[in-house]
C-alpha positions in Angstrom: -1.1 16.3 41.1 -2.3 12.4 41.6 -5.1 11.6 39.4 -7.3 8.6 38.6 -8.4 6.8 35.6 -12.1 8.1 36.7 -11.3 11.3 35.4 -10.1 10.4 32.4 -13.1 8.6 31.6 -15.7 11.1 33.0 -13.4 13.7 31.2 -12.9 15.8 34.1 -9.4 15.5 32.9 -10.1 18.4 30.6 -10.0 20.8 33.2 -6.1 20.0 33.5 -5.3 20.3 30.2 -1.5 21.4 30.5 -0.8 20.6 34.2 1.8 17.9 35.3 -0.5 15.1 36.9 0.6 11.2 37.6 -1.4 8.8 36.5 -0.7 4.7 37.5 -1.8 2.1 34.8 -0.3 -0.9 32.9 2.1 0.7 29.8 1.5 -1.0 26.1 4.0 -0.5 23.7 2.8 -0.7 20.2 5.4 -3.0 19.8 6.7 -5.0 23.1 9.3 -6.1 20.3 11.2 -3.0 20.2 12.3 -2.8 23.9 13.0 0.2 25.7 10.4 3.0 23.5 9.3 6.6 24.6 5.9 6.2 22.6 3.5 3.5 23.8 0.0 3.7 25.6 -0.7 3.6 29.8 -3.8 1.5 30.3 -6.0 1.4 32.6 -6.5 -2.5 32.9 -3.7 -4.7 32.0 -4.1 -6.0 28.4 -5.4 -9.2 28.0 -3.2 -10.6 25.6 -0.5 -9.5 23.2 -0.8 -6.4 20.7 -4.4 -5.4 22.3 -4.8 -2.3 22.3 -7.8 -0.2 24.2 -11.1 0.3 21.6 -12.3 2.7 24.7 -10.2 6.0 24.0 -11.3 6.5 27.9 -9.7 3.6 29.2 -5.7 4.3 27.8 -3.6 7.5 27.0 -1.1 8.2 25.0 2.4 8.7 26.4 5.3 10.7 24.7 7.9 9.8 27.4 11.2 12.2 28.1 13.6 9.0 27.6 13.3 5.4 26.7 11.7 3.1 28.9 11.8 -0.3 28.8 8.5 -2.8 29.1 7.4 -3.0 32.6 5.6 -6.4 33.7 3.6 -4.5 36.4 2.2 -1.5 36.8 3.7 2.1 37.0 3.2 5.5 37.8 3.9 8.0 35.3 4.8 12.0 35.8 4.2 14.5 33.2 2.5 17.2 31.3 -1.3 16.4 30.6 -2.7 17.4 27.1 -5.8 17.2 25.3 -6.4 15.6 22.2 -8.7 17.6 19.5 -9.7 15.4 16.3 -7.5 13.3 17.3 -7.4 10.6 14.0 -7.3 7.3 16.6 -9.8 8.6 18.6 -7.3 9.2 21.6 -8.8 12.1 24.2 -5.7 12.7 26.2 -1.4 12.6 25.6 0.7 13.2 28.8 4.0 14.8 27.7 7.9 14.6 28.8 6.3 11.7 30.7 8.9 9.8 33.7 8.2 7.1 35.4 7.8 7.0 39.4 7.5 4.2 41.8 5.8 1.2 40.7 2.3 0.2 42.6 0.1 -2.5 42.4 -3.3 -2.6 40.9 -5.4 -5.3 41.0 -4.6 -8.7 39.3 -6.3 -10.1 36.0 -5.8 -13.7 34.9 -3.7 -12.9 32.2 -0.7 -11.4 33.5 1.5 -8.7 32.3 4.6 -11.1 32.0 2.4 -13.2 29.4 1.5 -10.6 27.5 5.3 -9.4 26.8 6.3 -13.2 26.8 3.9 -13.8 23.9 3.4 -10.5 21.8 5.6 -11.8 19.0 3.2 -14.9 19.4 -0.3 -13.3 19.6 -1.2 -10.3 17.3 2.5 -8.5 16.7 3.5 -10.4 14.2 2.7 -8.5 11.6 5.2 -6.3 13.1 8.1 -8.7 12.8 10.7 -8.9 9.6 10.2 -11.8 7.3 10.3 -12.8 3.8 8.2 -14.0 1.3 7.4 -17.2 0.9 8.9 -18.3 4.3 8.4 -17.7 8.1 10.1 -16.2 10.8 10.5 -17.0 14.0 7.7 -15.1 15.3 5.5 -16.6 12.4 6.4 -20.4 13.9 4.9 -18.6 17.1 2.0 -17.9 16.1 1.6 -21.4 14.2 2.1 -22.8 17.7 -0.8 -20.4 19.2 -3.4 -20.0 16.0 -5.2 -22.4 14.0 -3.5 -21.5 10.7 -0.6 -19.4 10.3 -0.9 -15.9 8.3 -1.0 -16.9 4.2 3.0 -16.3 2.6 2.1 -14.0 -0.6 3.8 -15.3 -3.6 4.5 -12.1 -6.0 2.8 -13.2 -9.3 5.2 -12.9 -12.4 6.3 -9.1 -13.2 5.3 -8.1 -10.1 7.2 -4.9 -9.0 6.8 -3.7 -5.5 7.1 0.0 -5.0 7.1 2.7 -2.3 5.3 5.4 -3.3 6.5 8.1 -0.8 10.0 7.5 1.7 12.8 9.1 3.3 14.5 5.7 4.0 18.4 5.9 4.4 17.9 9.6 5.8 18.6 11.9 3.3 16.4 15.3 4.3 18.6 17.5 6.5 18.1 17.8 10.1 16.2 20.7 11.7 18.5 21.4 13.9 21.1 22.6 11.9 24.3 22.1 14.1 23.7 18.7 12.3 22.8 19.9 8.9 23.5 18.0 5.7 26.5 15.9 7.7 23.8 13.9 9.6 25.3 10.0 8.4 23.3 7.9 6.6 21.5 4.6 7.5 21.1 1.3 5.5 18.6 1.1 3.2 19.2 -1.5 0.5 19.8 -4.2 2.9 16.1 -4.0 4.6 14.9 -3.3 1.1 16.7 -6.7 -0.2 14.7 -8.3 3.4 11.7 -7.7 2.4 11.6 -8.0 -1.4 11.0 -3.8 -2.0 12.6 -3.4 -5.2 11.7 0.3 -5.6 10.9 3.6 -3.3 10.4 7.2 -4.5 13.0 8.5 -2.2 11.6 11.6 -1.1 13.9 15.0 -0.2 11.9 17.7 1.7 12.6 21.2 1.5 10.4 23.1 4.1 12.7 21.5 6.9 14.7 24.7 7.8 11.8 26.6 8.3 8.8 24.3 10.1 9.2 22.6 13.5 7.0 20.1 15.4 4.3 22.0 16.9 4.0 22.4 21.3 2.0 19.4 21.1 4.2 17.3 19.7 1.7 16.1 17.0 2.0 17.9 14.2 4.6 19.8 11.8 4.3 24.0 11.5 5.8 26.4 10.2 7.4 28.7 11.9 9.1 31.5 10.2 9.4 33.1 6.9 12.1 31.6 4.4 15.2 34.0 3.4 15.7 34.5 -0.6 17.1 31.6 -1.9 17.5 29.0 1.1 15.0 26.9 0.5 16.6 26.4 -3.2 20.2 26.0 -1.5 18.6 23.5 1.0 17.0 21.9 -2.2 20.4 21.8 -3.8 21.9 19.8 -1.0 19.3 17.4 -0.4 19.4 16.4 -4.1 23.4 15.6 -3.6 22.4 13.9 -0.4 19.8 11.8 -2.2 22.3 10.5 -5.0 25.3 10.2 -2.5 23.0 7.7 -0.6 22.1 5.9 -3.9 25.9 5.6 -4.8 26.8 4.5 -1.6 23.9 2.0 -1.0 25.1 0.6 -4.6 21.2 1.0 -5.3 19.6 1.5 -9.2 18.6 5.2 -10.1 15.2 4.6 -12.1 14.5 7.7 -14.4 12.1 6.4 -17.3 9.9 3.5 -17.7 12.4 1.3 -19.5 15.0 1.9 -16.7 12.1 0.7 -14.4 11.2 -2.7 -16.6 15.1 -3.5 -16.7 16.1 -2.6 -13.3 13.5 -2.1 -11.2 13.3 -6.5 -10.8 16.8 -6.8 -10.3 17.7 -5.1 -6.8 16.9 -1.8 -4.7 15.8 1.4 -7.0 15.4 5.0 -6.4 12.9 7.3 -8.1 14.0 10.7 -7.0 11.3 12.5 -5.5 10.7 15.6 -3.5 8.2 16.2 -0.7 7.0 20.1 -1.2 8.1 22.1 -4.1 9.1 24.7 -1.6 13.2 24.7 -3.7 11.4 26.0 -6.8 10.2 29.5 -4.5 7.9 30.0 -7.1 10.0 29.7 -10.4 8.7 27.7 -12.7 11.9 27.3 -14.7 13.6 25.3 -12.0 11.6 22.4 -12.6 13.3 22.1 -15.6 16.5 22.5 -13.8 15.5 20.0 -11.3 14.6 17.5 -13.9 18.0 17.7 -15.9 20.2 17.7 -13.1 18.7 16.3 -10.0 16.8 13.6 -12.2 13.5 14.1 -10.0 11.4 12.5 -11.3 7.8 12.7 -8.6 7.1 15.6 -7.4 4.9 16.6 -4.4 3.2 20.4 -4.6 3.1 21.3 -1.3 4.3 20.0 2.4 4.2 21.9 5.6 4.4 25.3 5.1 1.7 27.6 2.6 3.7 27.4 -0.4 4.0 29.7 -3.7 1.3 26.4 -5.3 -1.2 26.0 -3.1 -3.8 25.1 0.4 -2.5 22.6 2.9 -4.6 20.2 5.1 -2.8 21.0 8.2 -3.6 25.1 7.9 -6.2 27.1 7.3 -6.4 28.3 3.4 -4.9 31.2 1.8 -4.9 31.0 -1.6 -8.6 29.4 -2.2 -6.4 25.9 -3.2 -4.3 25.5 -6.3 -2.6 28.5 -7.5 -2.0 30.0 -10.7 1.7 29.4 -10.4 0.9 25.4 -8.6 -1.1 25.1 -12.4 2.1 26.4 -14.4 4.0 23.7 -12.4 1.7 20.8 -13.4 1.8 21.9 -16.9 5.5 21.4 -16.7 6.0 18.3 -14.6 3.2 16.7 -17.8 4.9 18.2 -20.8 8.8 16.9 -19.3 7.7 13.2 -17.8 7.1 14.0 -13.9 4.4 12.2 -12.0 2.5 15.1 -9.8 1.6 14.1 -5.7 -0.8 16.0 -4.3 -0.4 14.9 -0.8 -0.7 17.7 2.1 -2.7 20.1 -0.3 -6.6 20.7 0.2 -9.8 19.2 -1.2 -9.4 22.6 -2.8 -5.9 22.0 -4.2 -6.8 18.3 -5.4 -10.2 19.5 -7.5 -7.8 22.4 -9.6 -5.3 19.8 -9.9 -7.4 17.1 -11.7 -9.1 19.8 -13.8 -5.5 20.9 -14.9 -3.1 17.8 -15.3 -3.5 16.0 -18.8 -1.6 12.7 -16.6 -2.7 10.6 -13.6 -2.4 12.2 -10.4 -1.2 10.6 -7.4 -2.1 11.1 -3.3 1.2 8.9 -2.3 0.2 9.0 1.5 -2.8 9.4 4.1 -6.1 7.5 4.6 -9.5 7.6 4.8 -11.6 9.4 7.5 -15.5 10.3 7.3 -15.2 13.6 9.0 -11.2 14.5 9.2 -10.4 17.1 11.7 -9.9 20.6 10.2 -6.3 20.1 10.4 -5.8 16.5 9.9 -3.8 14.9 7.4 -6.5 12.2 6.6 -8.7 12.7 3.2 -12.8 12.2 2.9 -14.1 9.5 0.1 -15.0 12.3 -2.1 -11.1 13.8 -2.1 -10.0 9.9 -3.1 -12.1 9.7 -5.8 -10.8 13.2 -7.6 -8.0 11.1 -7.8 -8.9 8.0 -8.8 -10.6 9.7 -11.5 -7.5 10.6 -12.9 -6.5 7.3 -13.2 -4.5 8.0 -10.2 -3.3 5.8 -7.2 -3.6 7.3 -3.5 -1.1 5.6 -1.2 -2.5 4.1 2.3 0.5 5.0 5.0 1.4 3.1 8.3 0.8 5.9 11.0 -0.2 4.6 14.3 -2.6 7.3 14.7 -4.5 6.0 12.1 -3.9 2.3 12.8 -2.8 0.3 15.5 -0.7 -2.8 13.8 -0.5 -4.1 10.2 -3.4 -5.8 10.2 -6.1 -2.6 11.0 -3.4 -0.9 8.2 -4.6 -4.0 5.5 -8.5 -2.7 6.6 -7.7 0.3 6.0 -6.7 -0.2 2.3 -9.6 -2.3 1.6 -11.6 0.4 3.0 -10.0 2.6 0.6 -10.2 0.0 -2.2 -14.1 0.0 -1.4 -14.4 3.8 -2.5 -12.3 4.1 -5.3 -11.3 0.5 -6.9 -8.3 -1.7 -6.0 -6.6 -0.6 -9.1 -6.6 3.0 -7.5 -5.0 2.2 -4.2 -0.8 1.7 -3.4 1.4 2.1 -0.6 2.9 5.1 0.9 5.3 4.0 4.0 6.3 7.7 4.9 9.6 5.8 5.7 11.4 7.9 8.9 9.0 10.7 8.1 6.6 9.9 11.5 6.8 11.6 14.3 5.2 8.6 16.4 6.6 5.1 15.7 5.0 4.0 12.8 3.1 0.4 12.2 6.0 -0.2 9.4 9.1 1.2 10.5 11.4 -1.7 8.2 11.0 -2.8 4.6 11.6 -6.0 6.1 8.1 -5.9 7.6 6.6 -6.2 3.4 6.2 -9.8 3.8 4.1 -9.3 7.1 2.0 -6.7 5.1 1.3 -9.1 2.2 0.2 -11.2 4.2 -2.3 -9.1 6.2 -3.5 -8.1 2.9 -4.4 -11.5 2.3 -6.1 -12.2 5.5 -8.4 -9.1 4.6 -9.1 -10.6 1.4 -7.5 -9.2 -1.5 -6.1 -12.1 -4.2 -2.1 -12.4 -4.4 -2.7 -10.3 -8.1 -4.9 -8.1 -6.3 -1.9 -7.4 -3.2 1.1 -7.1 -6.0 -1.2 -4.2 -7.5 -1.6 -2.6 -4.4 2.5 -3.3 -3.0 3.2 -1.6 -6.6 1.7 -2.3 -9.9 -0.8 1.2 -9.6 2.0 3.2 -9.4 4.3 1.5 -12.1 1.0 2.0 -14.3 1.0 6.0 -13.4 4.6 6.5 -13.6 5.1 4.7 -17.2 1.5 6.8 -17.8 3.6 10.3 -16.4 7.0 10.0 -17.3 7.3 7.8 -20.3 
């Protein structure tokens, strides 16, 4: 079924929610410097320069294509399975799924043509997307110099300054759902991007839930999707821990397990902070926290992921257990008394308020963003959740999802909109490294520099920035784990 971009905008669209349509219109990656992708946005009207993306949700769709497609300078037709978009956090209305492309056709010509805008999207907007390093520029940052008054400020990481990722699966350590590759999947480098881009430290993050959630039909969101078996969510635990230190060994990175391991290493090359997404492993045991801290060294734990856990509520389903549980309380007692900073990421408004009320340390969020009216599943967090944590003394990590932001720049708003609620000293960075399911707006470490720098353009002071890229966190994990 042929359809036009008049019934998108009308929404008269809605009507064929899950029926294959084709739909012509100009295709936008998120990043034109990526080449062939099978996530990027059909527009309407061809884009008027480089990295502009559609304000009117009406106007573009999103497109989840079947294989990789490489930019097209004209315009295309597209085949595939139309679905509508609920809460959507962008404000997208419509995703066409397991999308292929057909004949090309023309539209009608605007003065800026599509050519141009692939020619100069490292130029024009996208280079915050592009790998650099402090204090110098790429070549996509002489673009822009070319093309812009002033080029984007260099940050200059004051004395002492730390930068740290407060929530990342870089170097994939979390075994694959589909378990014909299992816990053989081969690793990718990690301390080389990380020496790129200055990151001296992540909380590499091992998730246990993965064996028994999937992404949901619409391709959005995570669910889970059958009960666990006794014991294999602690087996799958056990595993990912050896995968996590294998990966340190072999990446010849620094395995940072107390606040003087962080002063003395931490500055000179990649770190690791052993952390875990979900306590799911524990299945409810208190005493394997313990366990987890004396021979795993985990160090950060998060209390809940994807699936309704033995601790607690999660954003993304409706509540069972009224938020934290009696058991999720034991567990914070523990993580305080042995030196374990506590993330409350994924778990409800619910979850958050018990958790302050109970931990006697900071509390961190190490990944989402603010939203005024989140969806009832969304993964986004009100002004009032942010500042339960900031009243902890805690830090809540802005992340790069393009559902929430559409380049680095919007992502540097968006942490000064979260500075604005709870204090600059309250905010960090939370990458979600290889943990999207959409292309992210930081997909390298070698994109920090470009950060920085967008965080000075939205007006945050080069002490201010090495606070945000890391100095909250180092101040709730000496604070935590001593």
């Amino acid at each position: 079924m042929n359809i036009d971009w008049p019934t998108i905008r009308t929404g008269d669209a809605d009507a064929l929610h899950g029926a294959t349509i084709e739909l012509s219109g100009w295709m936008i990656p998120l990043d034109p410097l990526a080449g062939s992708v099978d996530y990027f946005l059909l527009g309407a009207d061809e884009p008027c320069c480089g990295g502009c993306v559609p304000r009117n949700p009406l106007t573009s769709i999103e497109v989840h294509a079947a294989m990789p497609i490489a930019p097209q300078a004209d315009a295309l037709t597209l085949r595939g399975r139309l679905v509508r978009l609920v809460d959507d956090p962008a404000g997208w209305r419509y995703r066409l799924v397991d999308a292929t492309p057909l004949e090309r056709v023309e539209m009608p010509p605007r003065t800026f043509s599509r050519r141009a805008f692939l020619a100069s999207g490292a130029a024009l907007g996208l280079t915050a997307c592009a790998p650099g390093r402090f204090g110098g520029y790429t070549e996509a940052h002489e673009g822009a110099a070319q093309t812009e008054s002033a080029p984007a400020p260099a940050w200059q990481p004051p004395a002492g300054t730390l930068t740290i990722d407060m929530h990342s699966h870089g170097g994939r350590v979390i075994v694959s759902r589909n378990l014909s590759i299992g816990a053989h999947r081969p690793f990718i480098p990690l301390a080389a991007p990380m020496r790129a881009g200055g990151m001296n430290v992540i909380c590499l993050a091992i998730v246990t839930d993965t064996t028994v959630t999937r992404v949901a039909d619409n391709r959005k969101r995570f669910e889970a999707w059958r009960d666990p078996q006794p014991g294999e969510l602690y087996a799958l635990g056990q595993t990912e821990f050896q995968r996590a230190h294998e990966l340190i060994e072999r990446q010849q990175m620094r395995l940072v397990t107390n606040a003087a391991s962080l002063t003395t290493s931490g500055p000179l090359g990649p770190c690791a902070i052993i952390s875990a997404e979900g306590a799911d492993f524990l299945e409810g045991q208190v005493d394997r926290v313990d366990e987890a801290y004396t021979q795993h060294q985990l160090r950060h734990l998060q209390l809940t992921h994807y699936r309704v856990n033995e601790l607690g509520d999660i954003q993304t389903e409706p509540p069972v257990h009224g938020g934290l549980t009696d058991t999720g309380v034991q567990v914070i007692r523990r993580c305080n008394a042995l030196g374990i900073v506590v993330d409350v990421a994924h778990g409800t408004y619910d979850l958050v308020k018990r958790a302050a009320d109970t931990s006697t340390k900071p509390l961190v969020l190490s990944h989402s963003a603010l939203a005024t009216h989140p969806g009832a599943r969304s993964r986004l967090i009100t002004p009032d959740h942010a500042r339960v944590i900031a009243g902890t003394g805690g830090v809540i990590g802005v992340w790069p999802s393009s559902g929430t932001f559409k380049d680095l720049h919007a992502m540097a708003e968006g942490v000064k909109r979260m500075a604005d609620v709870v204090g600059v000293e309250h905010v960090g960075l939370g990458t979600d490294m290889l943990g999207f399911i959409s292309p992210p707006v930081f997909r390298s470490y070698e994109q920090l520099p470009d950060l920085a720098s967008a965080l000075l353009l939205a007006g945050f002071s080069p002490e201010e920035v090495g606070a945000i890229l890391g100095g909250n966190y180092r101040r709730v994990f000496q604070a935590s784990v001593g």
